[in-house]
C-alpha positions as CSV (number, residue, x, y, z in Angstrom):
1,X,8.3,-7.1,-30.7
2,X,8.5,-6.1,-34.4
3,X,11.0,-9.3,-34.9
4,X,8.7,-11.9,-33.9
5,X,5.6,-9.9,-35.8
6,X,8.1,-10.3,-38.9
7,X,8.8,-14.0,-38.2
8,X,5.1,-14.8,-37.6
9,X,4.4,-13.0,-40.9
10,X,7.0,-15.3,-42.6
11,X,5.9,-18.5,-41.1
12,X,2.5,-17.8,-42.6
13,X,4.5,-17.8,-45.8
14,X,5.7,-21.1,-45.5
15,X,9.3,-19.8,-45.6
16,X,10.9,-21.8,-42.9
17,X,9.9,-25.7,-42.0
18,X,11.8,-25.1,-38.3
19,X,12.3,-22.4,-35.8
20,X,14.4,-22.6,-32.8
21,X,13.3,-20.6,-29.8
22,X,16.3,-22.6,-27.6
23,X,18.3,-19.2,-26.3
24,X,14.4,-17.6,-25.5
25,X,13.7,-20.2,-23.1
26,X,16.7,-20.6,-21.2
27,X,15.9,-16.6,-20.3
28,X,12.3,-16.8,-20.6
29,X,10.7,-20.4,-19.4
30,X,7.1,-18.5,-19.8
31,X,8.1,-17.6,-23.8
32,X,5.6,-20.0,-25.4
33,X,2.8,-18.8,-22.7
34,X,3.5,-15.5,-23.3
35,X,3.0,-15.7,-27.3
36,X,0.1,-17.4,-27.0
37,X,-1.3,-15.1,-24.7
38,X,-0.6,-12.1,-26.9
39,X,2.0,-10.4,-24.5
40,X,5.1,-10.2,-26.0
41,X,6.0,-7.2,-24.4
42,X,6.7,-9.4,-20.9
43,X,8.8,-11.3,-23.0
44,X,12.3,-11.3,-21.4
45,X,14.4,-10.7,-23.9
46,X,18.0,-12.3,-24.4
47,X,21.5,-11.5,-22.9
48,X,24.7,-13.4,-22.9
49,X,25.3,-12.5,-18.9
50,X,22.1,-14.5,-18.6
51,X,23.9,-18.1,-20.3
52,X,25.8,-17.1,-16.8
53,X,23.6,-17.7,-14.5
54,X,22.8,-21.5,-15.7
55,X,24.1,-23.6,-13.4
């Protein structure tokens, strides 16, 4: 996604020292994979009906 392409581009500018990816893992468990892999676009993206399903 454009959003993570534009967070990537500003980590390379040193313009953050942390970023959380808590609320993309609880969806996605396969998030980090799937960024290293290139293949953001089987990235599952967020939704507050999903924090209902935790159990």
């Amino acid at each position: 996604p454009a959003s993570l392409e534009h967070l990537l581009e500003r980590l390379g500018n040193d313009e953050f020292d942390l970023v959380a990816v808590g609320r993309a893992l609880l969806v996605d468990p396969d998030w980090a994979l799937k960024v290293r892999e290139g293949r953001e676009q089987d990235i599952l993206p967020f939704s507050r009906e999903a924090l209902t399903t935790l159990v």
